[in-house]
PyMOL CGO cylinders between C-alpha atoms (Angstrom):
from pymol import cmd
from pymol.cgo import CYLINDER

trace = [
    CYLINDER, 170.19, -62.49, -12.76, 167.44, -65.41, -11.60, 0.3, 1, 1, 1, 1, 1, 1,
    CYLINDER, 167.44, -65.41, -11.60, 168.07, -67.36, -8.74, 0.3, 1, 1, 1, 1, 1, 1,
    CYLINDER, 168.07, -67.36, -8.74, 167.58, -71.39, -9.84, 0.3, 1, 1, 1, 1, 1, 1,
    CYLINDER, 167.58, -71.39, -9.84, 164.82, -73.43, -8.90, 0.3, 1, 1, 1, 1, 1, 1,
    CYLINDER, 164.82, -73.43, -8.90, 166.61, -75.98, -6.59, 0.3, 1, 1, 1, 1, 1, 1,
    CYLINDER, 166.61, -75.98, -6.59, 167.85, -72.79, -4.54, 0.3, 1, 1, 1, 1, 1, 1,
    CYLINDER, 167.85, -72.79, -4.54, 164.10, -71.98, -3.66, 0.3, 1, 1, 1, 1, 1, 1,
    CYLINDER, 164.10, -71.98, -3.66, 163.50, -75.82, -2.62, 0.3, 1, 1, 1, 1, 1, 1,
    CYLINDER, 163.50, -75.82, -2.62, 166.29, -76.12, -0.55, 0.3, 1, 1, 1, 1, 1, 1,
    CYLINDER, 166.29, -76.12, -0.55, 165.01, -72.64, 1.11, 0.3, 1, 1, 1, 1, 1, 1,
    CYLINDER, 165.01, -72.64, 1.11, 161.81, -74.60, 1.23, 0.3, 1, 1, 1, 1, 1, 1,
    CYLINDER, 161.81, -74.60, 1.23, 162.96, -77.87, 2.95, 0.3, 1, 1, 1, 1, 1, 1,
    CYLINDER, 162.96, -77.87, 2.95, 164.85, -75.63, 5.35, 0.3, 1, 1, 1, 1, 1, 1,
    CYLINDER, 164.85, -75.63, 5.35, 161.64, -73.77, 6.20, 0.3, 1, 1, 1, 1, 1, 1,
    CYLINDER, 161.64, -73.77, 6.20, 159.65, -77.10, 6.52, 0.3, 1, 1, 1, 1, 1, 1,
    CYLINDER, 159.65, -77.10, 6.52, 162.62, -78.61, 8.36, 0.3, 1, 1, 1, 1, 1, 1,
    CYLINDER, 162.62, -78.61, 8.36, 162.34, -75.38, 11.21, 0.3, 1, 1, 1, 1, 1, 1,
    CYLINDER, 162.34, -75.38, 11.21, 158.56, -75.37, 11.20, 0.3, 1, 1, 1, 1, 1, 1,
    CYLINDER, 158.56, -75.37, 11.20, 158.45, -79.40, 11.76, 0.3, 1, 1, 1, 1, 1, 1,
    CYLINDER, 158.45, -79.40, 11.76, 160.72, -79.18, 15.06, 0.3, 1, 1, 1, 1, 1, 1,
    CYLINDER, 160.72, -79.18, 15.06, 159.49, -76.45, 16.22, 0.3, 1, 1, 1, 1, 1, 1,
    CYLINDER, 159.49, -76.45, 16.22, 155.88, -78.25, 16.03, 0.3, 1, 1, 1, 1, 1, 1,
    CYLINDER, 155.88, -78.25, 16.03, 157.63, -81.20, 18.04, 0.3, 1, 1, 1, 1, 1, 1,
    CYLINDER, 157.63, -81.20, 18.04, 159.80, -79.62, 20.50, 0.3, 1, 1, 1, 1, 1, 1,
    CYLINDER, 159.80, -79.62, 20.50, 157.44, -75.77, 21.53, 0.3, 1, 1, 1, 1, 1, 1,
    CYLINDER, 157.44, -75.77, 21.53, 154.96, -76.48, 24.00, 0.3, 1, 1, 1, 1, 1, 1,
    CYLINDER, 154.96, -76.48, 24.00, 153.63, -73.08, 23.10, 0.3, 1, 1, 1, 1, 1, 1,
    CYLINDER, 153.63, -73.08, 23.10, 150.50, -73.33, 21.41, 0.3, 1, 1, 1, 1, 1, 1,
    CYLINDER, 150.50, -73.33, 21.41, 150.98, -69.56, 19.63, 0.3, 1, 1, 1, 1, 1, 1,
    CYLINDER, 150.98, -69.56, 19.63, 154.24, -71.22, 18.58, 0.3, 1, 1, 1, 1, 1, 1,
    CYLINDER, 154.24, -71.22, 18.58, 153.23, -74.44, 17.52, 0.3, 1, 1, 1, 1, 1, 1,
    CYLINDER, 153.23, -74.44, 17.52, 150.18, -72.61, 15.24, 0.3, 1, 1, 1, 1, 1, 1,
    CYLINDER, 150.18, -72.61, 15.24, 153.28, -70.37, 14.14, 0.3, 1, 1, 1, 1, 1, 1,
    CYLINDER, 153.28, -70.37, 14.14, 155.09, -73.43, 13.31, 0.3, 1, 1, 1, 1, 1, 1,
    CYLINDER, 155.09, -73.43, 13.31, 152.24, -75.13, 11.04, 0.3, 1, 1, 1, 1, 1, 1,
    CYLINDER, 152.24, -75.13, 11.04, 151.63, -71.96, 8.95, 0.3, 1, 1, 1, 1, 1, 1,
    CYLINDER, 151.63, -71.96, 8.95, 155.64, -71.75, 8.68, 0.3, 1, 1, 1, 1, 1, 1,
    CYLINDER, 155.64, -71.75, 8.68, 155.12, -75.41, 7.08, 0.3, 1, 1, 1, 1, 1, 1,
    CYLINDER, 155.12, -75.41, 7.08, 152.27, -74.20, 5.07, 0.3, 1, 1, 1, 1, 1, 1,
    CYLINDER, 152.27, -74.20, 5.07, 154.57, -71.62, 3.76, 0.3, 1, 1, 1, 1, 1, 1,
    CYLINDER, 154.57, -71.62, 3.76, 157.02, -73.81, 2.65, 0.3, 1, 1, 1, 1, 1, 1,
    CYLINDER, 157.02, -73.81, 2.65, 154.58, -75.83, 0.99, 0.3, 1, 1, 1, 1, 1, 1,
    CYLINDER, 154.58, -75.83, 0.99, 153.60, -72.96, -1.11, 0.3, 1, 1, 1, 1, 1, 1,
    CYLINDER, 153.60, -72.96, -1.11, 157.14, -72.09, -1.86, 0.3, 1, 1, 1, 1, 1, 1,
    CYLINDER, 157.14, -72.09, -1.86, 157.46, -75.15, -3.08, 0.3, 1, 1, 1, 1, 1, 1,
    CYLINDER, 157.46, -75.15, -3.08, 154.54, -75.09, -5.53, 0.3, 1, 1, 1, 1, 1, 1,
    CYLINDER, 154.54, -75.09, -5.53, 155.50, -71.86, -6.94, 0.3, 1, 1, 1, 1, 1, 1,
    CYLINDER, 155.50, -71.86, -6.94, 158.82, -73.28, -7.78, 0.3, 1, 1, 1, 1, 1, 1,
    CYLINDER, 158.82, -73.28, -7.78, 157.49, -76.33, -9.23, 0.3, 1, 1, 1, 1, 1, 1,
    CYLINDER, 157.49, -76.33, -9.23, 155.11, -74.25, -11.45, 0.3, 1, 1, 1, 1, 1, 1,
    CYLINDER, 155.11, -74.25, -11.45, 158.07, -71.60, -12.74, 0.3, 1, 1, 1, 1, 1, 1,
    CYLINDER, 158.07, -71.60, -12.74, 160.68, -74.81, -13.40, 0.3, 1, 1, 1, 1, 1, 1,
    CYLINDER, 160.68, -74.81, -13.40, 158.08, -76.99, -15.43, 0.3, 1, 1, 1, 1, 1, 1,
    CYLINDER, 158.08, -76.99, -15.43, 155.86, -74.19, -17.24, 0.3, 1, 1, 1, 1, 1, 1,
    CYLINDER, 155.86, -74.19, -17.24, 152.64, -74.80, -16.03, 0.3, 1, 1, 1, 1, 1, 1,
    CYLINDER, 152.64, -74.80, -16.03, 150.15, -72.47, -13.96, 0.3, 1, 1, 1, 1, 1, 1,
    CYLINDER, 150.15, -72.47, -13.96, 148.60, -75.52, -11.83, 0.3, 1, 1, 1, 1, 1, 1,
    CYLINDER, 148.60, -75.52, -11.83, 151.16, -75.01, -9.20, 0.3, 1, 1, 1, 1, 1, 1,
    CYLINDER, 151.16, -75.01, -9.20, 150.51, -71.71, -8.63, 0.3, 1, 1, 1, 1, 1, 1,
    CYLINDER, 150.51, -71.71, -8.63, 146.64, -71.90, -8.50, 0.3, 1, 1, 1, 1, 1, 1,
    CYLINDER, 146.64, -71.90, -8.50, 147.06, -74.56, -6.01, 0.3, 1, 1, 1, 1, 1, 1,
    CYLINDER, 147.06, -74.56, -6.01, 149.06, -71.98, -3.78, 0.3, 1, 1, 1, 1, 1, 1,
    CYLINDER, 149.06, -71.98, -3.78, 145.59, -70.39, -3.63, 0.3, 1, 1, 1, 1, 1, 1,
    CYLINDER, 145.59, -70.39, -3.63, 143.59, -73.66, -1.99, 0.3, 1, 1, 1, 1, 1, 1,
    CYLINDER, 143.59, -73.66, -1.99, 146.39, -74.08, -0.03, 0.3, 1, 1, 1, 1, 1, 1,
    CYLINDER, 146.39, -74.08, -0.03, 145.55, -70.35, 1.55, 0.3, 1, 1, 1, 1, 1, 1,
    CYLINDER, 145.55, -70.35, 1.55, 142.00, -70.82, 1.43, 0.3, 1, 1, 1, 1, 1, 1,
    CYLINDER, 142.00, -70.82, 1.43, 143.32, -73.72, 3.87, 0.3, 1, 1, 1, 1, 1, 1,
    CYLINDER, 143.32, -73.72, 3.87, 145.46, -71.62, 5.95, 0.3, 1, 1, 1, 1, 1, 1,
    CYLINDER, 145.46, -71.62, 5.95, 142.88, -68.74, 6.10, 0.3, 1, 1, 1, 1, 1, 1,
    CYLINDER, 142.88, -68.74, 6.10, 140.63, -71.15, 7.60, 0.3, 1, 1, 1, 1, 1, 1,
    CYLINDER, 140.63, -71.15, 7.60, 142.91, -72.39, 9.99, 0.3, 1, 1, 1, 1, 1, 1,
    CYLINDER, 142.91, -72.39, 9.99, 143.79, -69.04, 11.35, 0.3, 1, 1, 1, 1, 1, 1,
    CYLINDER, 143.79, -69.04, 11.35, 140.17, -68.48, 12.21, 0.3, 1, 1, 1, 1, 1, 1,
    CYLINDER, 140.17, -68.48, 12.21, 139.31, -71.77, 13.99, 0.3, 1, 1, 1, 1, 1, 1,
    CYLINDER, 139.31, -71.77, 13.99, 142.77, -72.55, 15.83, 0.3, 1, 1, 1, 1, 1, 1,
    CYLINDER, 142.77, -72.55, 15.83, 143.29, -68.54, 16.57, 0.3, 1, 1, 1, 1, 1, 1,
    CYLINDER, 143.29, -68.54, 16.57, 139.68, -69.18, 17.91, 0.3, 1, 1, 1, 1, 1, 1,
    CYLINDER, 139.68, -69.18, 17.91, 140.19, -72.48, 20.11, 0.3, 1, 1, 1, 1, 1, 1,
    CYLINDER, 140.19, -72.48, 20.11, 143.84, -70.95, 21.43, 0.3, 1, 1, 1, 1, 1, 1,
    CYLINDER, 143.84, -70.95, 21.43, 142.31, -67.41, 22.67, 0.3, 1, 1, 1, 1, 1, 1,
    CYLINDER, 142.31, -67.41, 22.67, 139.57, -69.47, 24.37, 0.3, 1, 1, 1, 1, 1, 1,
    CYLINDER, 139.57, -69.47, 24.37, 142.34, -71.90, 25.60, 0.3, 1, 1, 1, 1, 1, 1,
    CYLINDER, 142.34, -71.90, 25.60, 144.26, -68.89, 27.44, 0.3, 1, 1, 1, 1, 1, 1,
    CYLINDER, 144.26, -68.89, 27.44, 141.14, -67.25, 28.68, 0.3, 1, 1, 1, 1, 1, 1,
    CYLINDER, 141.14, -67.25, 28.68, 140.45, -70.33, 30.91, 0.3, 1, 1, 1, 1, 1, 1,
    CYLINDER, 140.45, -70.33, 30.91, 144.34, -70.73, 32.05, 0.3, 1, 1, 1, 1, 1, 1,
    CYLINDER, 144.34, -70.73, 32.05, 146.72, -67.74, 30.54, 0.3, 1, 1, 1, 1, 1, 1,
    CYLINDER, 146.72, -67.74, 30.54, 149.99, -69.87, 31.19, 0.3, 1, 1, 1, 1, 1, 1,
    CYLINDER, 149.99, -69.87, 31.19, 148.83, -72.55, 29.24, 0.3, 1, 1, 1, 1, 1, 1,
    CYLINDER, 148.83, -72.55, 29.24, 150.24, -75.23, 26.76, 0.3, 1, 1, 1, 1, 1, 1,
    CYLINDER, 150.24, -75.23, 26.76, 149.72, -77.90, 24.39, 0.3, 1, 1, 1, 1, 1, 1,
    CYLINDER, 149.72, -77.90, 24.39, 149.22, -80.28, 26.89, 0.3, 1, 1, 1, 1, 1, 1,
    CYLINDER, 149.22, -80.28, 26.89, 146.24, -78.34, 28.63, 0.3, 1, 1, 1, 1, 1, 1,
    CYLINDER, 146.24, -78.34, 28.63, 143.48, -78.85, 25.55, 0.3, 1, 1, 1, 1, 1, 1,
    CYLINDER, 143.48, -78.85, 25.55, 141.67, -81.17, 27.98, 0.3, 1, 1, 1, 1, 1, 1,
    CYLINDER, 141.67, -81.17, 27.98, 139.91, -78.07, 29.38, 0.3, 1, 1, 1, 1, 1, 1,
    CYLINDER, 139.91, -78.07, 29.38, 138.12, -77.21, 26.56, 0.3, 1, 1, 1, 1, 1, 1,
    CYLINDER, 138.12, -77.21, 26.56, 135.78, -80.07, 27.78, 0.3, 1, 1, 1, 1, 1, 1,
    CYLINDER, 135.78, -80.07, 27.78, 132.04, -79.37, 28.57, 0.3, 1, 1, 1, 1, 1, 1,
]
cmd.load_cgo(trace, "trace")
């Protein structure tokens, strides 16, 4: 039994959907990195389904930039957040202004 394709894009849009308000409505910044990788998710989802409904592998080996992408973001915004919380542990989105010199 195989679960259509529009299934997995409507799981997709539903994941993009939850990632996109939490990115507007957290104040967290662990959530709102959460949030963006949720998105990034959904993105891949999304090219993976692409790739199985049409036939073609060029979906799926963009999947793999995309993660380069996310990788890369995990390491710089994982780095500017733990430096973030060192300064002020209760802090928020709102308190990036004192990562200035």
């Amino acid at each position: 039994m195989s679960v259509p394709g529009p299934w997995y894009l409507g799981l997709a849009a539903i994941l993009f959907t939850i990632g996109a308000s939490g990115l507007l409505i957290r104040r967290n910044v662990l959530v709102m990195f959460m949030c963006v990788e949720l998105m990034l998710n959904a993105v891949n989802l999304t090219f993976v389904t692409f790739a199985r409904m049409f036939g073609d592998i060029n979906g799926q080996a963009l999947v793999f930039f995309v993660l380069v992408v996310a990788a890369a973001e995990v390491v710089i915004g994982l780095g500017i957040i733990v430096s973030i919380f060192r300064r002020r542990p209760e802090a928020t989105a709102d308190d990036i202004h004192i990562l200035k010199g």
